[in-house]
MARBA-3410 file (N, C-alpha, C, O; in Angstrom, 1 decimal):
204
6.4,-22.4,52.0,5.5,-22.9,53.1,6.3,-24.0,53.8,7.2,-24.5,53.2 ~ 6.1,-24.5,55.1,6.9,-24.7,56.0,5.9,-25.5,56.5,4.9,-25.1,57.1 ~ 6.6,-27.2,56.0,5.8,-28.3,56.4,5.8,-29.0,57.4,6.9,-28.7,57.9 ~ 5.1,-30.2,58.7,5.1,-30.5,59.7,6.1,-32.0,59.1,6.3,-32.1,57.9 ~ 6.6,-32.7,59.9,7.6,-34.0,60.2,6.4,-35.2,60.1,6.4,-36.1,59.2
6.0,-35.2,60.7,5.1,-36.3,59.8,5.1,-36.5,58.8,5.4,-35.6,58.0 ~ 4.7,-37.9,58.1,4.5,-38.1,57.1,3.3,-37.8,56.5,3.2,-37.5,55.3 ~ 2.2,-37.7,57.2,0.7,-37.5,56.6,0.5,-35.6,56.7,-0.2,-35.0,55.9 ~ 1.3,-35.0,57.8,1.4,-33.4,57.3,2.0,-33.0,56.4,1.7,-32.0,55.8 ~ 3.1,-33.7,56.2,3.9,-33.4,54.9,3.2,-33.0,53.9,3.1,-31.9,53.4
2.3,-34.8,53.4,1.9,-34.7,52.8,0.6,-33.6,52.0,0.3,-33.0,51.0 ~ 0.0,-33.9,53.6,-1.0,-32.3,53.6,-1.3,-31.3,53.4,-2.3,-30.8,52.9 ~ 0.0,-30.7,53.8,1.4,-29.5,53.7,1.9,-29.4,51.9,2.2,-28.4,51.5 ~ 1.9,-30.3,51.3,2.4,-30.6,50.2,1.5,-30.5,49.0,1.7,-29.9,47.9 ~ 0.2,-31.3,49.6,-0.7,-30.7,48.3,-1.0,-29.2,48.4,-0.8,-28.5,47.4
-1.6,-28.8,49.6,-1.5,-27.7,49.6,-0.6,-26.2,49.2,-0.9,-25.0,49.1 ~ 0.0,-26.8,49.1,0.9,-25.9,48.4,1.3,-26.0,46.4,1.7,-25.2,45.5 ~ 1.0,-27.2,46.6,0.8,-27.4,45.1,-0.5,-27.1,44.4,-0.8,-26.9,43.2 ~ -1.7,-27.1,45.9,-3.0,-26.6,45.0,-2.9,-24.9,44.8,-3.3,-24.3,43.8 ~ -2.4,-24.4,45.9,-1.8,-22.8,46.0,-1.3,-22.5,45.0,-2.0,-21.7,44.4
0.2,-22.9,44.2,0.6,-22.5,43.0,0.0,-22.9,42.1,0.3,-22.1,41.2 ~ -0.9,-23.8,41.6,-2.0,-24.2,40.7,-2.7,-23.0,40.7,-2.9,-22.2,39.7 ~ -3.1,-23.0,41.5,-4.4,-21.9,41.6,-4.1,-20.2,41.2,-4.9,-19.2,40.9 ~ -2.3,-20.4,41.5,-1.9,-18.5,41.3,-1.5,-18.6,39.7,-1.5,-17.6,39.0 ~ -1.2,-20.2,39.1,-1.0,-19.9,37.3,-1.6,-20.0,36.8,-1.4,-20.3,35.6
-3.2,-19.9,37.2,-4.1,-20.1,36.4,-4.3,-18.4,36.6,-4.2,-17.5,35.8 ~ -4.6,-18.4,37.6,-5.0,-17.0,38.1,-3.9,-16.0,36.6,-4.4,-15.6,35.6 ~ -2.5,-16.0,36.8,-1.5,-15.6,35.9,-2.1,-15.8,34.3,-1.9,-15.0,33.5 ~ -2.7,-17.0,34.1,-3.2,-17.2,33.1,-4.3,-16.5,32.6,-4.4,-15.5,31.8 ~ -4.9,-16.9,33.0,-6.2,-15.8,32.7,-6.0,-14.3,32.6,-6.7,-13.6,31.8
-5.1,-13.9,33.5,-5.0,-12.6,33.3,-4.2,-11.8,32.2,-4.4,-10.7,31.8 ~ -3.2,-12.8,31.8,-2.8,-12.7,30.6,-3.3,-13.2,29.4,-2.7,-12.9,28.4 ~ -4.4,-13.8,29.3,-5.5,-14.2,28.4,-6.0,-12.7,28.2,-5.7,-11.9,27.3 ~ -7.1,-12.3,29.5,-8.0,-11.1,29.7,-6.8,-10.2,28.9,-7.1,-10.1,27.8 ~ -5.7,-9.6,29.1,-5.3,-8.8,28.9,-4.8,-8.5,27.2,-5.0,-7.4,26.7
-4.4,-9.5,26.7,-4.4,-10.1,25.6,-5.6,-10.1,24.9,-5.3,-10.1,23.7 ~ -7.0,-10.1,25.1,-8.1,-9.9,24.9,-8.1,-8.4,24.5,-8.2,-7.9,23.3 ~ -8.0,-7.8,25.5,-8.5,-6.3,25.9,-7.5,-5.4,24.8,-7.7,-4.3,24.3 ~ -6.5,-6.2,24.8,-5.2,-5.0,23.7,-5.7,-5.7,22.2,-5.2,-5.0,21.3 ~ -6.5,-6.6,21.8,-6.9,-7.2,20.6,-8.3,-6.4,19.9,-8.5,-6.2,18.7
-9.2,-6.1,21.2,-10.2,-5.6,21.1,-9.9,-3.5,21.2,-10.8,-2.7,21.2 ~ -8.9,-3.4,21.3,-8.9,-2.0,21.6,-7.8,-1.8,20.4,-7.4,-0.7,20.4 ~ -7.1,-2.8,19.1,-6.2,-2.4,17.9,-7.5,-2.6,16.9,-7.5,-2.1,15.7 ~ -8.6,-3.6,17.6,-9.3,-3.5,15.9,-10.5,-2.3,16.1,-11.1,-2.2,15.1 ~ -10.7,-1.7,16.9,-11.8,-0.6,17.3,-10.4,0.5,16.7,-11.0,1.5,16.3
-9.5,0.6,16.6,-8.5,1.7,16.3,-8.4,1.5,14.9,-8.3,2.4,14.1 ~ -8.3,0.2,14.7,-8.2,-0.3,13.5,-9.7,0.7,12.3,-9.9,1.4,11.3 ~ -10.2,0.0,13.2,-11.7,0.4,12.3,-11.9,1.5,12.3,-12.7,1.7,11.4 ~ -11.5,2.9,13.0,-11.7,4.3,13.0,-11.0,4.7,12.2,-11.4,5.5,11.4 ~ -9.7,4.2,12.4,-8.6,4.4,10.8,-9.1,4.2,9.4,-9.2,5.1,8.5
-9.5,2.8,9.3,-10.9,3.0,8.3,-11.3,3.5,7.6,-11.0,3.9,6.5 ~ -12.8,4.0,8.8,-13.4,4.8,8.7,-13.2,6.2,8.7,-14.1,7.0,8.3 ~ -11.8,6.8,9.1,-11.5,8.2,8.7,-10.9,8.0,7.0,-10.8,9.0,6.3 ~ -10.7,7.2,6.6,-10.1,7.2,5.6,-10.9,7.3,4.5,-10.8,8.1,3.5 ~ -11.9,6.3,4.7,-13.3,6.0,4.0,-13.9,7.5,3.6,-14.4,7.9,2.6
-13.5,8.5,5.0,-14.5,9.7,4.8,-14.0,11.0,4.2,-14.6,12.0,4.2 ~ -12.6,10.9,3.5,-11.5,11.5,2.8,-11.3,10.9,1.2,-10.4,11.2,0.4 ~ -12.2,10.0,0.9,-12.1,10.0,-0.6,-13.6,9.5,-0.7,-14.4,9.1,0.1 ~ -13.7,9.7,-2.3,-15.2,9.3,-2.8,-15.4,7.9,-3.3,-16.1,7.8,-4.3 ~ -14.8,6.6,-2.7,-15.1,5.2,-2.7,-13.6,4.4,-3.0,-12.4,4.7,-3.2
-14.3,3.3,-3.0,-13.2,2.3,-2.9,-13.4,1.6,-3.9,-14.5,1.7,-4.4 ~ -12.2,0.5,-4.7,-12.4,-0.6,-5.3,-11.2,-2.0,-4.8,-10.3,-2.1,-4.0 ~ -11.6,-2.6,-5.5,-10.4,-3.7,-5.4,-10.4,-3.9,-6.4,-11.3,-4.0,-7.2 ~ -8.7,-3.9,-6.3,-7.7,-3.9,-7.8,-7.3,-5.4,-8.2,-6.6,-6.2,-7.6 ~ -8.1,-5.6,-9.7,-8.2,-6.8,-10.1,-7.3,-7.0,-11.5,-7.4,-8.1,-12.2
-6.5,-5.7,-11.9,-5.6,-5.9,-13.2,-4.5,-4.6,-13.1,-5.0,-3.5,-12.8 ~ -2.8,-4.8,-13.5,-2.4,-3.8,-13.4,-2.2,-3.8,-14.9,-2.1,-4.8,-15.5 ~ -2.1,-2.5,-15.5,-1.9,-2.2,-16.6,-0.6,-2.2,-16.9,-0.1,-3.0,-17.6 ~ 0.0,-1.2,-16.2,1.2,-0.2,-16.2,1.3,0.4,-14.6,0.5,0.4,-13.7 ~ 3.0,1.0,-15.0,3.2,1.6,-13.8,2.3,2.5,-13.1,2.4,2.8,-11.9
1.2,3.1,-14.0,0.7,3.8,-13.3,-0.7,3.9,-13.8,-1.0,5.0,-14.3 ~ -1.7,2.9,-13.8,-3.1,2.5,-14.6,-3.6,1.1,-14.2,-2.9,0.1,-14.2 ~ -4.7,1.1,-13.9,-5.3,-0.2,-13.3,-6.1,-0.2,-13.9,-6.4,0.5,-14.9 ~ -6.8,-1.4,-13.2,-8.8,-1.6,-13.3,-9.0,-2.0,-11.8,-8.2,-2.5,-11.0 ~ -10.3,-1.5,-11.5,-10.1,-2.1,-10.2,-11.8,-2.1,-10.4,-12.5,-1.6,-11.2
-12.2,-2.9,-9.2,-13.6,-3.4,-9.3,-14.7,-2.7,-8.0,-14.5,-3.0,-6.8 ~ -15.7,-2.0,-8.4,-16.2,-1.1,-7.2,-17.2,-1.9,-6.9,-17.2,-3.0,-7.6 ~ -18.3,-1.7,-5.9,-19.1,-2.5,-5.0,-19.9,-3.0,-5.6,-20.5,-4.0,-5.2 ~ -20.5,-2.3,-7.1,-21.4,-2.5,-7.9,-21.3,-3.5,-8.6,-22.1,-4.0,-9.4 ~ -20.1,-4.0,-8.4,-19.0,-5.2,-9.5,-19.0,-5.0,-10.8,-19.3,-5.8,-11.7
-18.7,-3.6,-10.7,-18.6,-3.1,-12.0,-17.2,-2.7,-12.3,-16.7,-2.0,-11.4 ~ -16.3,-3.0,-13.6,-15.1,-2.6,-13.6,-14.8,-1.1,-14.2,-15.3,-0.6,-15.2 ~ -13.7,-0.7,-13.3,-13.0,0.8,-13.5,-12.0,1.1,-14.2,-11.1,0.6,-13.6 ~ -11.4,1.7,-15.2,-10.2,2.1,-15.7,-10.0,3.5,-15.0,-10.7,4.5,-14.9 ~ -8.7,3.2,-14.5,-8.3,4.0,-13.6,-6.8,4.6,-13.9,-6.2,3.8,-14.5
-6.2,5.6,-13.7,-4.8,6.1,-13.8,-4.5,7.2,-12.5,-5.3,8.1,-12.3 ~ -3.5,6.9,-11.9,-3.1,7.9,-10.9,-2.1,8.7,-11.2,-1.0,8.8,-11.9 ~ -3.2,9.9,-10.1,-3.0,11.5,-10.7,-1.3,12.0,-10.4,-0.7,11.5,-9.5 ~ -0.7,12.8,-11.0,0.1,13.1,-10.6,1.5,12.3,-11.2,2.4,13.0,-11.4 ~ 1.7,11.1,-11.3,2.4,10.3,-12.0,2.8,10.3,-13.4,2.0,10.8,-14.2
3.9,9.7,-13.8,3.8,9.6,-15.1,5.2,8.1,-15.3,6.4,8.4,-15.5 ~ 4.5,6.6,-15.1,5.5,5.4,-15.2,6.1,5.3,-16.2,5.2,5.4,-17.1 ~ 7.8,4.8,-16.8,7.9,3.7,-17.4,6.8,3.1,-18.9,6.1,2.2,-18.7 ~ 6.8,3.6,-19.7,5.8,2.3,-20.9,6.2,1.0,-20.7,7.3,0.7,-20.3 ~ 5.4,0.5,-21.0,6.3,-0.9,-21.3,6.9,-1.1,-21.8,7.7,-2.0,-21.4
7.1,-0.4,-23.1,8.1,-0.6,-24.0,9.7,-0.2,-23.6,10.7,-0.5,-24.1 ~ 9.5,0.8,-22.4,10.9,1.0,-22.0,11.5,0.7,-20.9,11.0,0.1,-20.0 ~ 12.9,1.0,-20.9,14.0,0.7,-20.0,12.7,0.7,-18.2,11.7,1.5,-18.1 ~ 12.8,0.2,-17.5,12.0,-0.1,-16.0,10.6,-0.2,-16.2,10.0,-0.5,-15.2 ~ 9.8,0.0,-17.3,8.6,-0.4,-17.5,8.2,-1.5,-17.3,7.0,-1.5,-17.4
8.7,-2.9,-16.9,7.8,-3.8,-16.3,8.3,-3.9,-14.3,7.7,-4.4,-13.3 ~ 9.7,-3.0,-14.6,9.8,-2.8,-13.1,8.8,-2.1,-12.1,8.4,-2.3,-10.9 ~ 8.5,-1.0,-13.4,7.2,0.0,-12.4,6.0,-0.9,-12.2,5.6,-1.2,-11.1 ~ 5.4,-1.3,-13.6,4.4,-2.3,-13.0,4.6,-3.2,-11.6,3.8,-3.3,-10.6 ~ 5.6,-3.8,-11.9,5.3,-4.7,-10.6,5.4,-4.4,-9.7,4.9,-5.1,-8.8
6.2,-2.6,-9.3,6.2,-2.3,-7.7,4.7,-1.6,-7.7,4.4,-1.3,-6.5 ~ 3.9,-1.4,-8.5,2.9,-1.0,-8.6,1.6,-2.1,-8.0,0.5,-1.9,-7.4 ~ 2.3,-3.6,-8.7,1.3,-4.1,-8.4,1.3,-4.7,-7.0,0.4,-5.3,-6.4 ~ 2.8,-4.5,-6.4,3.4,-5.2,-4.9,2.4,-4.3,-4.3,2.0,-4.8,-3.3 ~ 1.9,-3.0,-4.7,1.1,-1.4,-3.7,-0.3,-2.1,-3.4,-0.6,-2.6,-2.3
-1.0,-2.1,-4.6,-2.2,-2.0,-4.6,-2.6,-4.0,-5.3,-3.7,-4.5,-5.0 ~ -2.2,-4.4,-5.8,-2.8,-5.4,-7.0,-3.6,-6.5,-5.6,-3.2,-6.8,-4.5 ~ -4.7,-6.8,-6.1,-5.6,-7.9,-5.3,-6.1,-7.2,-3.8,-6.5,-7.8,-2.8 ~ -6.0,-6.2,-3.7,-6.2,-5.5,-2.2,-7.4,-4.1,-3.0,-7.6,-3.5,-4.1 ~ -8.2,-4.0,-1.3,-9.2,-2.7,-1.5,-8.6,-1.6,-1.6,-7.7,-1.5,-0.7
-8.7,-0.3,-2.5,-7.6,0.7,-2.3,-8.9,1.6,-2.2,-10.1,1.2,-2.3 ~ -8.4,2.9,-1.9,-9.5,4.0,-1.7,-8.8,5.2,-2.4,-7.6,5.6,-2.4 ~ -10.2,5.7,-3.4,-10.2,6.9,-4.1,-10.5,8.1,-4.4,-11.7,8.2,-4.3 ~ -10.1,8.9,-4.7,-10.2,10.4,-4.6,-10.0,10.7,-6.4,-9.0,10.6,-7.0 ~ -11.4,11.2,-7.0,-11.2,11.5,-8.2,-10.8,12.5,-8.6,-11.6,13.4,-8.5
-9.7,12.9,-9.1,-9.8,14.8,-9.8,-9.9,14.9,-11.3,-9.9,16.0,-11.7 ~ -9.9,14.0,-12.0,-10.8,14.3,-13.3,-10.4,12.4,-14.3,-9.8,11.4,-14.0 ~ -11.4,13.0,-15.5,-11.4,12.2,-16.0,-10.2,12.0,-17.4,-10.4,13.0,-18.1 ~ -9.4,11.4,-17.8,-8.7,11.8,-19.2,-9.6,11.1,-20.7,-10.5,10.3,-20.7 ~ -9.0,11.8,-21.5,-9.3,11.7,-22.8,-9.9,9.8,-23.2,-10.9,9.4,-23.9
-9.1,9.1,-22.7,-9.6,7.4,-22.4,-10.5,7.5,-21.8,-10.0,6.7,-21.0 ~ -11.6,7.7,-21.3,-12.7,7.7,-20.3,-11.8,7.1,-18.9,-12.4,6.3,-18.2 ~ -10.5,7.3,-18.5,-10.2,6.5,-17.2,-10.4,7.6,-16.4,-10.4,8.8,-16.8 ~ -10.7,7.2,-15.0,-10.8,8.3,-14.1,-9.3,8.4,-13.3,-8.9,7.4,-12.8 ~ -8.4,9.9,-13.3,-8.1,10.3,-12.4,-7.9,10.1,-11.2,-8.5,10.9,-10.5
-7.0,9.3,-10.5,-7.2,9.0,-8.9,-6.4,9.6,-8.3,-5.3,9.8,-8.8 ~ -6.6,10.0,-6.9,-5.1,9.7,-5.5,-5.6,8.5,-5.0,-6.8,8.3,-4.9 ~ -4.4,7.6,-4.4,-4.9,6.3,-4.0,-4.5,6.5,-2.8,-3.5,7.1,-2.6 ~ -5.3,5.9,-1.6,-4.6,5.7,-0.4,-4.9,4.0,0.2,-6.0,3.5,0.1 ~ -3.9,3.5,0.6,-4.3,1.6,1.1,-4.4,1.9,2.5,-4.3,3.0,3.1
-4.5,0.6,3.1,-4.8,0.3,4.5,-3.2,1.1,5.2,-3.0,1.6,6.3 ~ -2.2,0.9,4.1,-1.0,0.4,4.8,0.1,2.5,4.5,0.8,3.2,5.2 ~ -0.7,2.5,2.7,0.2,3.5,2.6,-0.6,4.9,1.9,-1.1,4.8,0.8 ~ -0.6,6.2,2.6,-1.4,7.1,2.7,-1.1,7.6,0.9,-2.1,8.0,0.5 ~ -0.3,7.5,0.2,0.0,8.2,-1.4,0.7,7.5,-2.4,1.7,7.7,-3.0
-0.2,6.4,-2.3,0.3,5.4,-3.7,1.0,5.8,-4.8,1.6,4.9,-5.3 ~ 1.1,6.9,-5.3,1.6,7.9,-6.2,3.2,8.4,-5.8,4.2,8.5,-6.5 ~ 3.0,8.8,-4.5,4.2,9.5,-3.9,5.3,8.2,-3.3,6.4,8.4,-3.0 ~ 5.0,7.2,-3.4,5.3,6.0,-2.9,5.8,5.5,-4.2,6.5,4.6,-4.0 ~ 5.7,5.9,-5.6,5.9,5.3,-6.9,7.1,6.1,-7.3,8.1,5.6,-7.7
7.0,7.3,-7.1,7.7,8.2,-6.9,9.6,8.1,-6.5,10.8,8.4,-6.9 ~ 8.8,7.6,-5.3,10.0,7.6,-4.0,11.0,6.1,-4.3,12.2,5.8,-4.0 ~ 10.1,5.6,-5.1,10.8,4.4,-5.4,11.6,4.8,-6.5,12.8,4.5,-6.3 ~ 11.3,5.4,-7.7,12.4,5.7,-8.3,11.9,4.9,-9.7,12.8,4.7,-10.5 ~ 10.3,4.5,-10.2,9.9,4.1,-10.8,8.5,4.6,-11.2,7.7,3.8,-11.5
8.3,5.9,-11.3,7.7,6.8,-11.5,8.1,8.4,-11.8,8.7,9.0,-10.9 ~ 7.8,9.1,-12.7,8.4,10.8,-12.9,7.1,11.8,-11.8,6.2,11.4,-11.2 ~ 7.5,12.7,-11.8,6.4,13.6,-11.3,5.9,14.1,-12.6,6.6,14.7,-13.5 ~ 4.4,13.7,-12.6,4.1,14.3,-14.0,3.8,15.9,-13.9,2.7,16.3,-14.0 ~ 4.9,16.8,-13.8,4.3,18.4,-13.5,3.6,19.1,-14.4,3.1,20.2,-14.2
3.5,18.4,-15.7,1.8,18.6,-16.5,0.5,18.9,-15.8,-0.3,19.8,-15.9 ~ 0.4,17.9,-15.3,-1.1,18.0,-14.5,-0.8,18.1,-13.3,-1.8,17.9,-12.6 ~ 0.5,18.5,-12.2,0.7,18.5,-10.6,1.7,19.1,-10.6,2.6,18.9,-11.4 ~ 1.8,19.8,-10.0,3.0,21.0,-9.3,2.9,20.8,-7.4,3.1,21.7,-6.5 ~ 2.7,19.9,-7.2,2.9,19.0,-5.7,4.6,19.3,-5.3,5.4,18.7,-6.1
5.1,20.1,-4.1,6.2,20.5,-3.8,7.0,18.8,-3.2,8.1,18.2,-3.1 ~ 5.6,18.6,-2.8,6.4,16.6,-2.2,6.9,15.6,-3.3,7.8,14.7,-3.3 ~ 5.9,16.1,-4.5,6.4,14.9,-5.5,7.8,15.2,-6.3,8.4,14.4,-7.0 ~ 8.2,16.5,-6.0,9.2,17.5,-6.8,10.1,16.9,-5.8,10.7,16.0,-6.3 ~ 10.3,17.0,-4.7,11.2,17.2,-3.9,11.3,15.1,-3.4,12.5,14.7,-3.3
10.6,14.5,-3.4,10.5,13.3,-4.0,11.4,12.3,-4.8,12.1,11.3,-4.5 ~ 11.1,12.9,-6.0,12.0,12.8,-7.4,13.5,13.2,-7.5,14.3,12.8,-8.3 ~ 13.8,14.1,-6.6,15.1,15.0,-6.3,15.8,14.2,-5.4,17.0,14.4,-5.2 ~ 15.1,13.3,-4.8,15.9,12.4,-3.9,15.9,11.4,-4.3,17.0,11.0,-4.4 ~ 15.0,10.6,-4.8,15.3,9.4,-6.2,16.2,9.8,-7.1,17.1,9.0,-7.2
16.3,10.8,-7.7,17.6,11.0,-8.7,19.1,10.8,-8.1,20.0,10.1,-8.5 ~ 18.9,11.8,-6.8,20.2,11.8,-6.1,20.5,10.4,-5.8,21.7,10.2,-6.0 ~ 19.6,9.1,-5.2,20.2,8.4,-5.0,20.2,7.1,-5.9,20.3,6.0,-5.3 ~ 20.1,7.1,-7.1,20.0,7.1,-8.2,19.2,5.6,-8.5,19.4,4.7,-9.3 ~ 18.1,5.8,-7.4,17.3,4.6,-7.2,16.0,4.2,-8.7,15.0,4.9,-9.1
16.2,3.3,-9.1,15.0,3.1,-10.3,15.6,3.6,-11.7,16.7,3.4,-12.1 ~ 14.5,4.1,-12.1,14.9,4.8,-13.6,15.9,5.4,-13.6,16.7,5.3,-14.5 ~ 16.3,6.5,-12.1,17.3,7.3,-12.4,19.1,6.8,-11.7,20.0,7.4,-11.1 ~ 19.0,5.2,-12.2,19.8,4.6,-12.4,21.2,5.2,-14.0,22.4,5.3,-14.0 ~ 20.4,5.2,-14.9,20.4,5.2,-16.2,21.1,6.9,-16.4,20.3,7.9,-16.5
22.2,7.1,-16.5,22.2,8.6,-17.0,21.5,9.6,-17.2,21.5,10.7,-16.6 ~ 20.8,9.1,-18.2,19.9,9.8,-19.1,18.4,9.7,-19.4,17.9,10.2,-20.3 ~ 18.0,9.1,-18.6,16.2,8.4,-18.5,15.5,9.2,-19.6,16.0,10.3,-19.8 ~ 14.5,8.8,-20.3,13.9,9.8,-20.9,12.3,9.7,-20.2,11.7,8.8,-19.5 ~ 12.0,10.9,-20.5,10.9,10.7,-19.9,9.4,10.1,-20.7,9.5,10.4,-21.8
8.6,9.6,-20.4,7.5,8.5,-20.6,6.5,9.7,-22.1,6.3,9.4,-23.3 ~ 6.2,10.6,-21.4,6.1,11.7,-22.5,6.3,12.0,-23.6,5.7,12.6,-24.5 ~ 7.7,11.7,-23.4,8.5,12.4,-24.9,8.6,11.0,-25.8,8.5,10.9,-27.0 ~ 9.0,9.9,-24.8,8.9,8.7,-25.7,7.7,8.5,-26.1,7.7,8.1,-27.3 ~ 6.5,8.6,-25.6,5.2,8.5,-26.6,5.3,9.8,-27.7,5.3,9.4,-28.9
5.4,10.9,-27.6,5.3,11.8,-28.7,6.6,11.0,-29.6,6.3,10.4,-30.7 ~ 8.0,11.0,-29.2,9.0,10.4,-30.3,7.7,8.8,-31.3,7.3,8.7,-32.4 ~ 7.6,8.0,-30.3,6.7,7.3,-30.8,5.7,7.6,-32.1,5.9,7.0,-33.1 ~ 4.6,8.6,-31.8,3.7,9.0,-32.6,4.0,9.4,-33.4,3.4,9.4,-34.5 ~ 5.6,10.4,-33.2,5.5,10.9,-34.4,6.5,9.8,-35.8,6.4,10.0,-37.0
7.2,9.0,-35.2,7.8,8.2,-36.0,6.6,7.1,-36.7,6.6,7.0,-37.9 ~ 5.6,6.5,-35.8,4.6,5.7,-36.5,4.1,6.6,-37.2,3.6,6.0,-38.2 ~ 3.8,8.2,-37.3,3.0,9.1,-38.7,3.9,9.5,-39.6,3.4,10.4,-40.4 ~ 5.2,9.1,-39.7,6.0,9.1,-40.4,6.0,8.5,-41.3,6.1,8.8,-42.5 ~ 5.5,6.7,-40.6,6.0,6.0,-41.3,4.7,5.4,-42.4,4.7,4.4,-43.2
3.5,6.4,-42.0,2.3,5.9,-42.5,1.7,7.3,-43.8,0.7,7.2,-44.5 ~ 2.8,8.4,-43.7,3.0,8.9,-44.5,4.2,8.8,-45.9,4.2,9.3,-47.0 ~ 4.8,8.1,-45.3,5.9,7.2,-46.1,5.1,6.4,-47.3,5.3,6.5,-48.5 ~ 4.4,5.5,-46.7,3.5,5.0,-47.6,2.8,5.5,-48.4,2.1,4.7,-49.1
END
């Protein structure tokens, strides 16, 4: 803007142009406020349908309030009633062995203190139920246990071509348990187990 020689148009000339650019960064402002608004209000309506598609793909939710093991919780449903729980398809680490408190903990990094959502397919011999787990963040809690390299595919109860193929790339890259040459698997060390404790109670 292009002021008069005067001292008092100058000046006139001067606010004016300073109330002009005032007036276009607010203008700037707000619109990047509104806009910022509008992209906030249009991730949690996406947000929430995500949710809600998810919610409508398994038969409830809990929040996970104890990990057992690499692959066994408790988690707490709406009723505030507590669950014993094991996910399907898996088979972690005991405690007692080689990455068994490793599996727990990447287990409890998944799900521990957070709402998970469940899909039951049966119950085992413990009264625990059965689950596939899916979080806000990751669609197969199981396959994710897996991938880590701190989990077997239990092909007892699942013949899943993803958990097979999974494990085949954990071994190859010799991530977790299959660090170790020779891992045994979680199975066989409980049967070696049982049958050495009825050994030793027949001994007596």
């Amino acid at each position: 803007m292009l002021c008069g020689k005067s001292r008092t148009s100058y000046f006139v000339c001067l606010f004016k142009e300073l109330f002009l650019r005032t007036k276009l960064i607010k203008y700037k402002t707000m619109h990047f406020i509104y806009s910022l608004l509008v992209a906030f209000l249009l991730f949690s309506c996406s947000k929430q349908e995500e949710v809600a598609q998810i919610q409508k793909k398994y038969d409830f939710s809990v929040k996970v309030i104890r990990i057992s093991d690499g692959d066994s919780f408790v988690g707490l449903n709406d009723a505030q009633q507590q669950m014993r729980l094991r996910i399907h398809g898996i088979d972690a680490p005991e405690s007692g062995q080689p990455y068994g408190k490793k599996a727990k903990q990447k287990l409890s990094e998944f799900i521990f203190g957070k709402q998970i959502y469940l899909k039951v397919l049966d119950t085992d011999r413990y009264g625990r139920k059965i689950v596939k787990i899916q979080t806000n963040h990751i669609s197969d809690v199981g396959l994710e246990m897996i991938k880590s390299g701190l989990a077997w595919h239990y092909i007892k109860y699942d013949n899943s071509h993803q958990y097979s193929q999974a494990q085949d790339n954990a071994r190859n890259l010799e991530l977790g348990l299959w660090h170790d040459a020779s891992p045994t698997p979680p199975w066989q060390w409980r049967s070696q187990k049982h049958k050495s404790s009825a050994k030793k109670v027949f001994l007596r």
